[in-house]
BAFI-3210 file (N, C-alpha, C; in Angstrom, 3 decimals, decimal comma, padded with zeros to 6 digits):
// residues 261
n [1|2|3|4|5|6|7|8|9|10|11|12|13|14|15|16|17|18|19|20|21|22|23|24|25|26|27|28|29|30|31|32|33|34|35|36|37|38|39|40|41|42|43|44|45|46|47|48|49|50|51|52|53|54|55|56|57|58|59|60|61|62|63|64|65|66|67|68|69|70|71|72|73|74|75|76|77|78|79|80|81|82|83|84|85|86|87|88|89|90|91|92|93|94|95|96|97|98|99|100|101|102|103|104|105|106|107|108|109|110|111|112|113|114|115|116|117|118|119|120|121|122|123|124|125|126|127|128|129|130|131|132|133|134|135|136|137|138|139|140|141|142|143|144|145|146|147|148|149|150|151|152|153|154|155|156|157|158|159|160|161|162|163|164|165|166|167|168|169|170|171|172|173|174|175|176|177|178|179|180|181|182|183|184|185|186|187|188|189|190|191|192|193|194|195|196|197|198|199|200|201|202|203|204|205|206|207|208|209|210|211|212|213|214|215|216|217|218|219|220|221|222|223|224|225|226|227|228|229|230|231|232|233|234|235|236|237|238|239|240|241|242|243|244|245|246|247|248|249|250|251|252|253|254|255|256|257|258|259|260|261]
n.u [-004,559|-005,456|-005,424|-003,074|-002,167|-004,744|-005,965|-004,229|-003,930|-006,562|-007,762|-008,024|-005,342|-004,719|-002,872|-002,254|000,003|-000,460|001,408|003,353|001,490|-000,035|-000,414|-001,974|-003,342|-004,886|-006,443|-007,716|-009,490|-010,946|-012,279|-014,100|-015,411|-014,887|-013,377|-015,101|-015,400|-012,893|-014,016|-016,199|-015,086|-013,068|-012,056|-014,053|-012,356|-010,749|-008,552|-005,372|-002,537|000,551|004,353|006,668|008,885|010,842|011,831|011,703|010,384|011,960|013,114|011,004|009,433|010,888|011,614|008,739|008,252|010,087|008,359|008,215|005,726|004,528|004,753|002,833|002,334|002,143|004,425|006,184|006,912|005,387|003,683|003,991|001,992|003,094|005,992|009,669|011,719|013,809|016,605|016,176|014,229|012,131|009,389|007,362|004,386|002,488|000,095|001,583|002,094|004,821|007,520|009,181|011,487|013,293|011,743|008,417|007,254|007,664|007,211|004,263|004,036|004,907|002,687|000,808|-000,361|-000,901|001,383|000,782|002,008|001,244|002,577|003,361|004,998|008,516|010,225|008,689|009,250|010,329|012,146|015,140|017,750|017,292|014,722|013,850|013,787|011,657|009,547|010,280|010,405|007,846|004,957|004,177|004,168|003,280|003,579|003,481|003,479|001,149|000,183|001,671|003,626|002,790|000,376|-002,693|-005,054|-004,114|-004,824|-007,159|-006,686|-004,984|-006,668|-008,473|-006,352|-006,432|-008,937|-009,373|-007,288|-008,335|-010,583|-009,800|-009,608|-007,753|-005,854|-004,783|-002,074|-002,652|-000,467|-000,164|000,507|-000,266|000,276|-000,933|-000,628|001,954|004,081|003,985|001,101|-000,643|-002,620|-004,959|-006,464|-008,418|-006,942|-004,503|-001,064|001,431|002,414|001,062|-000,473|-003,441|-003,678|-002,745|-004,006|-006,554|-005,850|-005,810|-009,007|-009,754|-008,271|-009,784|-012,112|-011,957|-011,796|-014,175|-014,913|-012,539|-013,434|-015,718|-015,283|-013,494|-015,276|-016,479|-015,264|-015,035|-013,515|-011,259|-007,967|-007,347|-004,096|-004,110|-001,911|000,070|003,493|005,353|005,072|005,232|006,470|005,289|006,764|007,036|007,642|010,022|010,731|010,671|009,155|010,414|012,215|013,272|014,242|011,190|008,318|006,012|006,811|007,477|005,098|002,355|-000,732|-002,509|-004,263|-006,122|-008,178|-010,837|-012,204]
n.v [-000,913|-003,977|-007,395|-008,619|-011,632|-012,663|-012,773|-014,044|-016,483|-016,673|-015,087|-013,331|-011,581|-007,933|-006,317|-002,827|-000,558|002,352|003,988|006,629|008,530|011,341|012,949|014,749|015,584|013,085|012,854|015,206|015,069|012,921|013,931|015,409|013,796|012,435|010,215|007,912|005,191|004,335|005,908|004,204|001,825|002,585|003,807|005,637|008,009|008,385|008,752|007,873|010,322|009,486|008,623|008,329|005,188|005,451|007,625|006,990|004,411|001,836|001,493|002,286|-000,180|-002,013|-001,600|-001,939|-004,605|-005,600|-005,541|-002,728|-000,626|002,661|004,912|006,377|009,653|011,060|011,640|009,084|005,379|003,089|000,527|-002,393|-003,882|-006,398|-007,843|-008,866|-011,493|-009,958|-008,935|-006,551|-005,272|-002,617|-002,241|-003,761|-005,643|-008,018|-007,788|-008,071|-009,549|-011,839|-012,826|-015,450|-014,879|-013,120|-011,599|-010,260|-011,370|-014,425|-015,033|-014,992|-017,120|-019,275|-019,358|-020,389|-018,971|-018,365|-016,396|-013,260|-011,145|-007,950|-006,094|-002,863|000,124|000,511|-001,117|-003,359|-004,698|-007,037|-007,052|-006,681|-007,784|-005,604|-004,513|-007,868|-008,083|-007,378|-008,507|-011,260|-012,368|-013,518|-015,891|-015,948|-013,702|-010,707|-008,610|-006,349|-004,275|-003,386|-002,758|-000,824|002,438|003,931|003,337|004,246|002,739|000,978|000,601|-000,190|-002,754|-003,952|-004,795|-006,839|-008,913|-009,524|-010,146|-012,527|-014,039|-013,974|-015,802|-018,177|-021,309|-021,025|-019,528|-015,935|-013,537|-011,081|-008,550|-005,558|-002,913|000,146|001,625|004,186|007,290|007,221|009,810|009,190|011,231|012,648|012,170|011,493|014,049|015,737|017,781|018,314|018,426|017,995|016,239|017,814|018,823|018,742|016,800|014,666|014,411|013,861|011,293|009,890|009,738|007,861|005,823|005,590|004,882|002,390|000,406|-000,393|-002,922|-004,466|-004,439|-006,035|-008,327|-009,255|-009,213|-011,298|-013,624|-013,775|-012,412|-010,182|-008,738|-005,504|-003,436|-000,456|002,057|004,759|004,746|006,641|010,264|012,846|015,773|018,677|021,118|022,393|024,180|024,771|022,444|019,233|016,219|013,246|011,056|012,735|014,910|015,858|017,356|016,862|014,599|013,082|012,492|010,157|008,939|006,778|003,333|001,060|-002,234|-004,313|-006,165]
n.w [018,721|017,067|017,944|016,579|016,307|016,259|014,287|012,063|010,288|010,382|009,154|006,039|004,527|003,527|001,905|000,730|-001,343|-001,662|-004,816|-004,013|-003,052|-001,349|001,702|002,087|000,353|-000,372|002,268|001,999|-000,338|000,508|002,262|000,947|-000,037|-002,609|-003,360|-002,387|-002,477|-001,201|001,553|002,213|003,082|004,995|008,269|010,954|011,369|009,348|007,286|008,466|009,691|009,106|009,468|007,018|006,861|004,561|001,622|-000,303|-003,312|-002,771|-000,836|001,137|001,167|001,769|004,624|004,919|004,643|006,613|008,893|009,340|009,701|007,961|010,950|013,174|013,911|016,516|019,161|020,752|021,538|019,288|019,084|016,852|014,233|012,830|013,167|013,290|014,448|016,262|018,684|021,136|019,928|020,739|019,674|019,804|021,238|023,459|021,074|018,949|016,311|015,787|013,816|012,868|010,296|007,779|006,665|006,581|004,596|004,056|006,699|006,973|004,687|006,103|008,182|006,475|004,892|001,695|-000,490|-002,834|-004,744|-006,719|-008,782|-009,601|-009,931|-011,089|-008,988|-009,060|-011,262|-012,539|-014,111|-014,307|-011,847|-009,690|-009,841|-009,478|-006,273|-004,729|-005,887|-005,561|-002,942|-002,485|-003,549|-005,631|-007,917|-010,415|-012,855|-015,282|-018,604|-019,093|-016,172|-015,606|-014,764|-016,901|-017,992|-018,476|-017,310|-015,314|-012,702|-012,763|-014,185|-012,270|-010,034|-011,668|-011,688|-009,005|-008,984|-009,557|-008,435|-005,772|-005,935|-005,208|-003,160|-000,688|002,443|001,831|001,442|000,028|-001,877|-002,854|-005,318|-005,791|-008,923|-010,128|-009,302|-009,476|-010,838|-014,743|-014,371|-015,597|-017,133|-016,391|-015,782|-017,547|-020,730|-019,414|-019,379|-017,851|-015,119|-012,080|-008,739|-008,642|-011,068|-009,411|-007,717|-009,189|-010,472|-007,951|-007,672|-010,055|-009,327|-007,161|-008,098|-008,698|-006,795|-005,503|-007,034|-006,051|-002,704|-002,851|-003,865|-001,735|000,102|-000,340|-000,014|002,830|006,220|006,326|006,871|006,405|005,392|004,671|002,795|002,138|000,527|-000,133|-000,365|-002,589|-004,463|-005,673|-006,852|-004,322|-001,977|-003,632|-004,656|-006,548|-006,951|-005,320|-003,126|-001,300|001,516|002,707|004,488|002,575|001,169|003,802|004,793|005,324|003,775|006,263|006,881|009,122|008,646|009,479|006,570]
ca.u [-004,171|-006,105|-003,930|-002,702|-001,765|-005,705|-005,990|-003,454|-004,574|-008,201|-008,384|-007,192|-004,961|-004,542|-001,752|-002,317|000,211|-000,668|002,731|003,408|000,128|000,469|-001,469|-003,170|-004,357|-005,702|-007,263|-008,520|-010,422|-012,156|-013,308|-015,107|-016,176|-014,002|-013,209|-016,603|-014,753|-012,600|-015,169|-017,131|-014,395|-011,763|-012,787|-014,710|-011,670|-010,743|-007,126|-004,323|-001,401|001,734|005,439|007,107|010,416|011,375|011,204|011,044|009,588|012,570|013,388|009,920|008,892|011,793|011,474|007,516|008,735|010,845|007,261|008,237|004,861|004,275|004,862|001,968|003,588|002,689|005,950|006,420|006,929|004,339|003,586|003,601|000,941|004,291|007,203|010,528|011,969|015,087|017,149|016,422|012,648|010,909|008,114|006,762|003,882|001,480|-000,621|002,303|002,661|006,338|007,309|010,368|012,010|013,604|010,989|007,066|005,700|007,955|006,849|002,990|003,876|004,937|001,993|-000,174|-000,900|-000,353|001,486|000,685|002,230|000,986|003,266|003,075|005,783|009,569|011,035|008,231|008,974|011,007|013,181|016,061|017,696|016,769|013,037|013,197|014,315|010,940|008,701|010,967|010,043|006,041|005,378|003,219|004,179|002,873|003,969|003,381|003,025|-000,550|-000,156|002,681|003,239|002,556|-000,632|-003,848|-005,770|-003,542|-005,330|-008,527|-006,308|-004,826|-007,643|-008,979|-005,943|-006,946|-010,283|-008,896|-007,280|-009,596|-011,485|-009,317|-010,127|-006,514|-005,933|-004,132|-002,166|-002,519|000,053|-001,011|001,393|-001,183|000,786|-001,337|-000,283|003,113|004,426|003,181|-000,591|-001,481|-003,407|-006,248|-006,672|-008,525|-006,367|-003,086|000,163|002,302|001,948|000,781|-000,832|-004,380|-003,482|-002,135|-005,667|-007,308|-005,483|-006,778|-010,135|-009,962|-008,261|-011,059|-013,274|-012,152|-011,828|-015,422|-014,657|-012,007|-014,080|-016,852|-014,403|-013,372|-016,324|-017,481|-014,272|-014,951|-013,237|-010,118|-007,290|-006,406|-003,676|-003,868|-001,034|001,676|004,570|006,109|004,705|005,951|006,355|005,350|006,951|006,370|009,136|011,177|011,223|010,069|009,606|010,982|013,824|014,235|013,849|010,466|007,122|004,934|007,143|007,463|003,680|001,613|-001,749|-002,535|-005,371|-005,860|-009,483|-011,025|-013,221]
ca.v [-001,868|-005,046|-008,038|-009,702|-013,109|-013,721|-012,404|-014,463|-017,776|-016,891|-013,967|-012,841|-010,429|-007,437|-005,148|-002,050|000,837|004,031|004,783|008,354|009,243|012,282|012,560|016,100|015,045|011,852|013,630|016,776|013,927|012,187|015,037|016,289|013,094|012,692|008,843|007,273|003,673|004,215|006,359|002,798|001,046|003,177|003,921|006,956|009,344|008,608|008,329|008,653|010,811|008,887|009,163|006,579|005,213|005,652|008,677|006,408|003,144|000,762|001,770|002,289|-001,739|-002,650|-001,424|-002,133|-005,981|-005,883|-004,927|-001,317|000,323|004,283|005,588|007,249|011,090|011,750|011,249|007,899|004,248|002,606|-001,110|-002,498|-005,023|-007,134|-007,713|-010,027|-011,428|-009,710|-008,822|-005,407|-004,419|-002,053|-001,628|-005,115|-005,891|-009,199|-008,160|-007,603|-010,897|-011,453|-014,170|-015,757|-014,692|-012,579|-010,664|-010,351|-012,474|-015,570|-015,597|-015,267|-017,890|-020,133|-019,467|-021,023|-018,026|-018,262|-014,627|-013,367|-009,770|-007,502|-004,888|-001,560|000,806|-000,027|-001,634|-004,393|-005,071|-008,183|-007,405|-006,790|-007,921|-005,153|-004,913|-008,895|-008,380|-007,090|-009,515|-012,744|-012,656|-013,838|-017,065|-015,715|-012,214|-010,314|-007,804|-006,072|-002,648|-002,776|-002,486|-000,272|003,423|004,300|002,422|004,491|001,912|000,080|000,486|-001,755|-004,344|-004,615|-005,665|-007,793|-009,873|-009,723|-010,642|-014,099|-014,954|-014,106|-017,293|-019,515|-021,169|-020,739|-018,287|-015,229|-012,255|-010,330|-007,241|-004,628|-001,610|000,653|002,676|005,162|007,899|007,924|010,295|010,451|011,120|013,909|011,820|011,758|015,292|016,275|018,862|018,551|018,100|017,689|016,411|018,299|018,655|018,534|015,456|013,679|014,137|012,999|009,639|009,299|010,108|007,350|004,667|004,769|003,917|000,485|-000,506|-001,133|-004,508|-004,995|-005,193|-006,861|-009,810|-009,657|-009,703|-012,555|-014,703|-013,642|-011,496|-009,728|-007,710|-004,809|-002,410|000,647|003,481|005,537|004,392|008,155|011,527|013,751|017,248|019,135|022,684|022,758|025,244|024,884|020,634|018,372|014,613|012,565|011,056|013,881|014,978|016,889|017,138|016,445|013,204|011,990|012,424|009,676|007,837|005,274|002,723|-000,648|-002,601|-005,428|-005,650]
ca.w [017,699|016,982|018,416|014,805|016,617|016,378|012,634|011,549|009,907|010,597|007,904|004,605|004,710|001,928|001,857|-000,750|-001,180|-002,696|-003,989|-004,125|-002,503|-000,527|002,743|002,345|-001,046|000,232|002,992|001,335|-001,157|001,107|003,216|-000,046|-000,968|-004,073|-003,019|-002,074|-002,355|000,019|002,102|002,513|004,315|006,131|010,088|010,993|011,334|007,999|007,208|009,760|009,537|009,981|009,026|006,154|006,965|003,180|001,096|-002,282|-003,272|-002,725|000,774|002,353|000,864|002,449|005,936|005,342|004,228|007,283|009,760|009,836|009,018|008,731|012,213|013,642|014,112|017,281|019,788|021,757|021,123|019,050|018,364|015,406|013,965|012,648|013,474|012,830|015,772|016,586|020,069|021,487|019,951|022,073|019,475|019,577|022,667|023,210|019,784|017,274|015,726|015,932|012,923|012,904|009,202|007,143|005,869|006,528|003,547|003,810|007,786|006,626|004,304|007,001|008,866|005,955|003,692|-000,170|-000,817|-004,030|-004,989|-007,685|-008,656|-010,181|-010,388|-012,067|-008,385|-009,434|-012,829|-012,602|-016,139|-014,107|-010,433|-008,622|-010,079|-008,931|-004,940|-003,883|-006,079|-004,931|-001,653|-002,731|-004,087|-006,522|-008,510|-011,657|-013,389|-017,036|-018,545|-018,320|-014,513|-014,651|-014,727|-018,285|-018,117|-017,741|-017,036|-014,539|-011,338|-013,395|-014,812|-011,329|-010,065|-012,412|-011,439|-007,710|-008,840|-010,237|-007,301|-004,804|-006,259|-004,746|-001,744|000,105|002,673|001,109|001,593|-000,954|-001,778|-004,082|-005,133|-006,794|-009,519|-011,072|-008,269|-009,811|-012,309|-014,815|-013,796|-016,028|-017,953|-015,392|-015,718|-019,219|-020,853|-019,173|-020,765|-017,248|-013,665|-011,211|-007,805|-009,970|-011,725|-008,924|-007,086|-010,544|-010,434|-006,822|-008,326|-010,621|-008,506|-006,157|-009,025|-009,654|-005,432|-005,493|-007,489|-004,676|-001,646|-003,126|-003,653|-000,661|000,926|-000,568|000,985|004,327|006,788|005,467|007,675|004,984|005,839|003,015|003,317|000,862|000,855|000,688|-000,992|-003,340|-004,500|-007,112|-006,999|-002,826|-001,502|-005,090|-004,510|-007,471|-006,806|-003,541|-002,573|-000,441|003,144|002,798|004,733|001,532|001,388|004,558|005,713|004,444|005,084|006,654|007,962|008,789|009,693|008,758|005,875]
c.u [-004,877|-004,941|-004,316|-002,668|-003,436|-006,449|-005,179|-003,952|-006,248|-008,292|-007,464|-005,926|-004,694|-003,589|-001,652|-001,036|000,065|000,104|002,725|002,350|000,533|-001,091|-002,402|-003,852|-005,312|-006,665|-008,492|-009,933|-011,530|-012,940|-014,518|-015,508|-016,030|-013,820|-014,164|-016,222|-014,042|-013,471|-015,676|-016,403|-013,129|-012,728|-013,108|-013,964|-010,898|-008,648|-005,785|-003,119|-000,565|002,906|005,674|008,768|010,864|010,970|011,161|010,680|010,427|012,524|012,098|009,554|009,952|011,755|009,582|007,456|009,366|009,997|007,572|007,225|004,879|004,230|004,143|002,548|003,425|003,836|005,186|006,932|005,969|004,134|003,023|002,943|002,239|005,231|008,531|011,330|013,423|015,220|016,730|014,938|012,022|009,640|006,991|005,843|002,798|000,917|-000,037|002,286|003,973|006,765|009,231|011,345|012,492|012,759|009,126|006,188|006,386|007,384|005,585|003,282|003,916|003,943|000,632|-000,415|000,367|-000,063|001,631|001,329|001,813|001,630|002,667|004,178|006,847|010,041|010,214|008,496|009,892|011,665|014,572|016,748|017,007|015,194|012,617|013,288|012,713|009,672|009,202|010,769|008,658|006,272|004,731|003,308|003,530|003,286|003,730|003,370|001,628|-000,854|000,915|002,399|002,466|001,262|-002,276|-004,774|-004,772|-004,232|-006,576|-007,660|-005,586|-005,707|-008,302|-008,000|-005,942|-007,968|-010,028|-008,459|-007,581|-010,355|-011,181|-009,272|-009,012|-006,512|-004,796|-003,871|-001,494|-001,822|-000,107|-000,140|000,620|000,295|000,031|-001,303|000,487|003,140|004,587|001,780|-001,344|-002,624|-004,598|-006,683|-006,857|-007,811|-005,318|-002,517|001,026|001,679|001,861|-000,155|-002,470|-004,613|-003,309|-003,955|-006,645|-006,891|-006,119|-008,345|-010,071|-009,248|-009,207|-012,034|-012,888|-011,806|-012,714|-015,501|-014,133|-012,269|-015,173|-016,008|-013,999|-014,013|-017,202|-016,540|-014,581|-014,345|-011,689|-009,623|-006,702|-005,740|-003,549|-002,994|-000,429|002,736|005,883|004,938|005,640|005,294|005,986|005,449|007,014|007,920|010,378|011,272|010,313|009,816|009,671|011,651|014,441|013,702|012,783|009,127|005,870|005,496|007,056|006,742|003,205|000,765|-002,021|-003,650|-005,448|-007,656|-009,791|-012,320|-014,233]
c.v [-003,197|-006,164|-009,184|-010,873|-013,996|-013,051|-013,112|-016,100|-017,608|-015,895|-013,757|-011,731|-009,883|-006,094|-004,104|-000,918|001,266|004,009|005,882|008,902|009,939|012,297|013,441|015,610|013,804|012,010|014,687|015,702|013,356|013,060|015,476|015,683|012,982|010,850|008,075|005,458|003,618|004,572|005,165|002,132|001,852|003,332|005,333|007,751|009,293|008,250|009,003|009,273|010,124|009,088|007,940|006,583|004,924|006,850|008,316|004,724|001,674|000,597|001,918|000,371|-002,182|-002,774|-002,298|-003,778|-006,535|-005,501|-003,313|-000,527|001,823|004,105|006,910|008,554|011,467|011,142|009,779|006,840|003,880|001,795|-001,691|-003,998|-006,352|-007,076|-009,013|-010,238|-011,306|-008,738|-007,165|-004,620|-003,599|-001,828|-002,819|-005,086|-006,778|-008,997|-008,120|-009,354|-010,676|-012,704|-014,211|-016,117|-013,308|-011,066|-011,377|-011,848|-013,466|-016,031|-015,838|-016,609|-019,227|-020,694|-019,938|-020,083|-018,788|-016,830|-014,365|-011,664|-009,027|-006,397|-003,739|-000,864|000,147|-001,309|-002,937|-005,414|-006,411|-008,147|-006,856|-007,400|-007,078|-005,198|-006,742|-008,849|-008,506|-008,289|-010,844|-013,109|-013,421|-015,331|-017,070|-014,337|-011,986|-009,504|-007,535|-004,731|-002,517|-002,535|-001,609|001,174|004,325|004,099|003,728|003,881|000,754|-000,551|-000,528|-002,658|-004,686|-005,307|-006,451|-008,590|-010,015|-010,618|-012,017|-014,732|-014,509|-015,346|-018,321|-019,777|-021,335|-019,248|-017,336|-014,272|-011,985|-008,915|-006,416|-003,414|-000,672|001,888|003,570|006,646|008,694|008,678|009,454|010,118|012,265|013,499|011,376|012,961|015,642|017,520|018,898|017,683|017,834|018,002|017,694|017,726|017,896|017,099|014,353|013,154|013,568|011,383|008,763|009,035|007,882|006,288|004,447|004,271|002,897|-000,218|-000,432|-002,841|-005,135|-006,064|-005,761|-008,194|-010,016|-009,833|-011,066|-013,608|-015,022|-012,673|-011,244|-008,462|-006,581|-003,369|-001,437|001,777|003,664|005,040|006,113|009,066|012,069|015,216|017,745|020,946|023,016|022,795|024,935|022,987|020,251|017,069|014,242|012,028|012,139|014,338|016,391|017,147|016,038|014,525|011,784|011,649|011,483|009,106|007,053|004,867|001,507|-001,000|-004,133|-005,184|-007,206]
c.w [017,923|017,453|017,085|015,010|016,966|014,989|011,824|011,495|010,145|009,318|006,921|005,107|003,335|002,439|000,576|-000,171|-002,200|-003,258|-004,920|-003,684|-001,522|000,309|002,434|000,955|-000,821|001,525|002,642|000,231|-000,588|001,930|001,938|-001,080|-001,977|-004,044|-001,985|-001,648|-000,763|001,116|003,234|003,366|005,351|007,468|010,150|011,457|010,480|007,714|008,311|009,341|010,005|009,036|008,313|006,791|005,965|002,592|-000,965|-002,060|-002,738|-000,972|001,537|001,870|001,652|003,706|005,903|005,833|005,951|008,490|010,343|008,750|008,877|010,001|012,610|013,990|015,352|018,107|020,716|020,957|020,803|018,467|017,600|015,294|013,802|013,263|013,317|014,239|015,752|018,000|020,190|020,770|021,033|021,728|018,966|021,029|021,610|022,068|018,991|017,461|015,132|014,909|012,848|011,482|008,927|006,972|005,676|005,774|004,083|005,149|007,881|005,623|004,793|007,711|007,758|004,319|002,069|-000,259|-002,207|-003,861|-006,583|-007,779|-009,542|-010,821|-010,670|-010,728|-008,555|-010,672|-013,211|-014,041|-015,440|-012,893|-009,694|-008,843|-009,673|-007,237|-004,226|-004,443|-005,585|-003,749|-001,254|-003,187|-005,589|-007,075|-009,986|-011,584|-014,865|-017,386|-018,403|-016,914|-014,519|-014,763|-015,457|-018,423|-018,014|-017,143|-015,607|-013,165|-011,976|-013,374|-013,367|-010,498|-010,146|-011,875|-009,919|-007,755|-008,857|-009,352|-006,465|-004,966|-005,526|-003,193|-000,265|000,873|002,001|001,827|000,464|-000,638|-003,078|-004,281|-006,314|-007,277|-010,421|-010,422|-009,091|-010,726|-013,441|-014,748|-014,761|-017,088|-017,458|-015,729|-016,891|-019,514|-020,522|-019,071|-019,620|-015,945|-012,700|-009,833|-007,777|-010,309|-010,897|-007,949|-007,903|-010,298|-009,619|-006,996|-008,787|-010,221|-007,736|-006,865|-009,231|-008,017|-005,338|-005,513|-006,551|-003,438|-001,879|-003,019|-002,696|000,433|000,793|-000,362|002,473|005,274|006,190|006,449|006,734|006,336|004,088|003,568|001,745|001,073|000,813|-000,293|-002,062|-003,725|-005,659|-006,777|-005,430|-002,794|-002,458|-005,309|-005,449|-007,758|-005,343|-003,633|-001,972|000,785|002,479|003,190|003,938|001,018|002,241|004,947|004,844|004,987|004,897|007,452|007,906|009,456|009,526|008,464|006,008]
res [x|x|x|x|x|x|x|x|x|x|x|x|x|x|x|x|x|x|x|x|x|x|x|x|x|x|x|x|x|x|x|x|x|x|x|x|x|x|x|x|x|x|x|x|x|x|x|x|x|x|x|x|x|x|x|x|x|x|x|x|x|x|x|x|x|x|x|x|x|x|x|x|x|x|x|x|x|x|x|x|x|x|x|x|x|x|x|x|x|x|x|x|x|x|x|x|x|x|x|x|x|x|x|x|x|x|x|x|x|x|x|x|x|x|x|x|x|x|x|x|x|x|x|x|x|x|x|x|x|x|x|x|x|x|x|x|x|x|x|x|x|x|x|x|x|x|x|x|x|x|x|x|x|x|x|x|x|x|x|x|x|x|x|x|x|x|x|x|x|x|x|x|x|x|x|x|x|x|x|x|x|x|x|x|x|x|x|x|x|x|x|x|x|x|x|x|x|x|x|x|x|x|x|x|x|x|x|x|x|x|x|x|x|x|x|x|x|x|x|x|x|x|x|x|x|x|x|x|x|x|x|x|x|x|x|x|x|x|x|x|x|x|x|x|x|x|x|x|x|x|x|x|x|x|x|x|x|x|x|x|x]
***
């Protein structure tokens, strides 16, 4: 693990999740050269298998919010880039940056950053309380249907509002909740009328086409700490299961990488 407490105020940081991106699909992709974008910046063993501590979108942002990243699968204790400072951690050592709040962003915000969040799916959508819990924590949110699920185009127009503030010459961490993953996706997939396994790999397809724009912008800031993961998986038809919110391999596996770009 890189030690964060000398990434912190020196670099950007960018926080993307997948959500609903399933690992073997996100794997199986890049092995066969399906996601060329990503390709360009992940580390040369490509995406890591690790476990979510949520099996839907509210509950893994929450724990993530709260420095509980995916959990690498194999067995032990393993220390996390973040962390909030409370009694009895064992999975904190010298490089976790340990921040003294609530919750991730407001302690990056302390430490200088401007946090901007861009949402995606419904727990973003600020038209009710709970769609505001997870954007309120930023100082800076968006939200619309053009970024949300419905959207074909979402994963561009998210973007585009990355691109905009990237301009500015404050350091940033940027959070990104790519929704074009979620159900429904079948509209990636010419010809079909309902998600599938297919479709969901199409979406991936066509999100990696618009992170080009991405890291170009962010290369032209300077150095940038990005962590990219799923926030859980889902099922389609695997051993009779349809969706997530539920205890099931294809859920709980998801991937994950972090570098700097």
């Amino acid at each position: 693990m890189l030690n964060i407490n000398h990434i912190v105020g020196t670099h950007d940081i960018l926080f993307i999740t997948f959500d609903t991106l399933r690992y073997d699909v996100a794997r199986d992709l890049l092995a066969q050269g399906r996601t060329p974008n990503l390709a360009s910046v992940l580390p040369p063993q490509g995406w890591e298998e690790r476990h979510s501590p949520g099996s839907f979108t509210y509950a893994a942002h929450q724990a993530f919010f709260a420095g509980f990243l995916p959990t690498p699968i194999d067995p032990g204790i393993h220390p996390r880039p973040f962390s909030l400072r409370f009694e009895g951690s064992t999975s904190t050592c010298p490089e976790t940056c340990v921040l003294e709040h609530d919750n991730i962003v407001s302690g990056l915000a302390a430490k200088g950053y401007h946090t901007v969040c861009i949402g995606g799916v419904g727990f973003f959508n600020k038209l009710n309380p709970l769609g505001n819990v997870l954007p309120s924590m930023f100082a800076e949110s968006y939200w619309s249907p053009e970024i949300g699920v419905t959207c074909p185009n979402s994963t561009e127009n998210q973007i585009a509002i990355a691109q905009s503030i990237l301009q500015r010459p404050e350091k940033i961490f940027l959070f990104i909740n790519i929704s074009a993953l979620h159900q429904p996706n079948c509209f990636y997939l010419p010809g079909a009328t309902s998600d599938s396994l297919a479709s969901h790999a199409a979406a991936l397809e066509y999100v990696d086409q618009q992170l080009g724009k991405l890291w170009n912008a962010l290369r032209q800031r300077g150095s940038t700490f990005c962590i990219l993961c799923s926030d859980h998986g889902t099922t389609y038809g695997d051993d009779g299961y349809t969706g997530h919110r539920l205890s099931h391999p294809a859920v709980w596996t998801v991937p994950y990488a972090e570098f700097i770009l």
